[in-house]
C-alpha positions as CSV (number, residue, x, y, z in Angstrom):
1,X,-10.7,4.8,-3.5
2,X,-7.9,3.9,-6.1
3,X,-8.0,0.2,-6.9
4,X,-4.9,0.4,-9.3
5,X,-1.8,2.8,-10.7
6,X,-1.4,1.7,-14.6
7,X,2.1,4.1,-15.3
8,X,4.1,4.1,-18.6
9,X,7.6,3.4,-17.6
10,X,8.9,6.1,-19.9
11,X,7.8,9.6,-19.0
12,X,8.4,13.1,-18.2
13,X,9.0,14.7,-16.4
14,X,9.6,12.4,-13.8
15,X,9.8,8.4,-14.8
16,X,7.4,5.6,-13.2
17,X,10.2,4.2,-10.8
18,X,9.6,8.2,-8.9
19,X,6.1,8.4,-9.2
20,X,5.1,4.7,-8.0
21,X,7.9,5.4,-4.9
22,X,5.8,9.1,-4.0
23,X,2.4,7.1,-4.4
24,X,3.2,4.3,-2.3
25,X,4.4,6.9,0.7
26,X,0.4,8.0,0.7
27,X,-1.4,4.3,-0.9
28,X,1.2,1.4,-0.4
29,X,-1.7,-0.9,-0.2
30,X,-2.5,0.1,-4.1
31,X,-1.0,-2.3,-6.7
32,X,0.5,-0.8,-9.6
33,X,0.8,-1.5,-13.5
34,X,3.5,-0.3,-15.6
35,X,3.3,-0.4,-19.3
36,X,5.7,0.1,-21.4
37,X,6.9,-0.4,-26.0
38,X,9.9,-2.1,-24.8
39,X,10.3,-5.6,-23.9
40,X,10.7,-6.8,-20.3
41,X,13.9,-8.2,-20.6
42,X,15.2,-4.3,-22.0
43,X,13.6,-2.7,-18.8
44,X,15.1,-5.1,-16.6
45,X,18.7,-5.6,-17.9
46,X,18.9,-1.3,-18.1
47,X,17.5,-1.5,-14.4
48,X,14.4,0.5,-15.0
49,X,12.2,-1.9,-12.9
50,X,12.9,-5.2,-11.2
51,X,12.2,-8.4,-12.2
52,X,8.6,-9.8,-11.3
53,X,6.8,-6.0,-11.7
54,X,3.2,-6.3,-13.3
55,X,3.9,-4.6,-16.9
56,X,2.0,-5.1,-20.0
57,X,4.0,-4.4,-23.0
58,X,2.4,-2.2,-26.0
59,X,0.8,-2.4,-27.8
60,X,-2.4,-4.0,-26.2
61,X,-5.9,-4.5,-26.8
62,X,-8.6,-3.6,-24.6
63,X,-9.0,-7.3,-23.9
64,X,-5.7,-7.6,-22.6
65,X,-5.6,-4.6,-20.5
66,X,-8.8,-5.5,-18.5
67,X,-7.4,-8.6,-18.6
68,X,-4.6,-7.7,-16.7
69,X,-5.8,-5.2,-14.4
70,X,-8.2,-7.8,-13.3
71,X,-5.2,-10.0,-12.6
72,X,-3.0,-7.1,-10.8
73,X,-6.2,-6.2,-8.8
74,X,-7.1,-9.5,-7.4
75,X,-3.4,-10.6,-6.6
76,X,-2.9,-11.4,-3.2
């Protein structure tokens, strides 16, 4: 079973916005988490993701991530 996708937004050689879209053809039950060093409103306004996407921004403690992924997990 995978409970979660946690993705950087920025990679190679294919960026998150591909890989969630050819995940979610074989789990689209899965939630996913992007992270990412820039800010939310960068990724937004340059149309990398859309607005209301789980993403924790870098850096982050360990805290905050299983924080997080706790949150994405149990959201309905």
């Amino acid at each position: 079973a995978i409970d979660l996708l946690l993705t950087d937004v920025i990679m190679a050689p294919i960026d998150a916005v591909e890989l969630v879209e050819q995940f979610s053809k074989l789990r689209p039950e899965t939630p996913v988490l992007y992270m990412s060093g820039y800010t939310d409103n960068v990724i937004v306004h340059r149309g990398m993701l859309d607005p209301g996407v789980n993403l924790l921004q870098k850096p982050f403690s360990m805290k905050v991530l299983l924080a997080k992924v706790r949150d994405v997990i149990k959201a309905p």
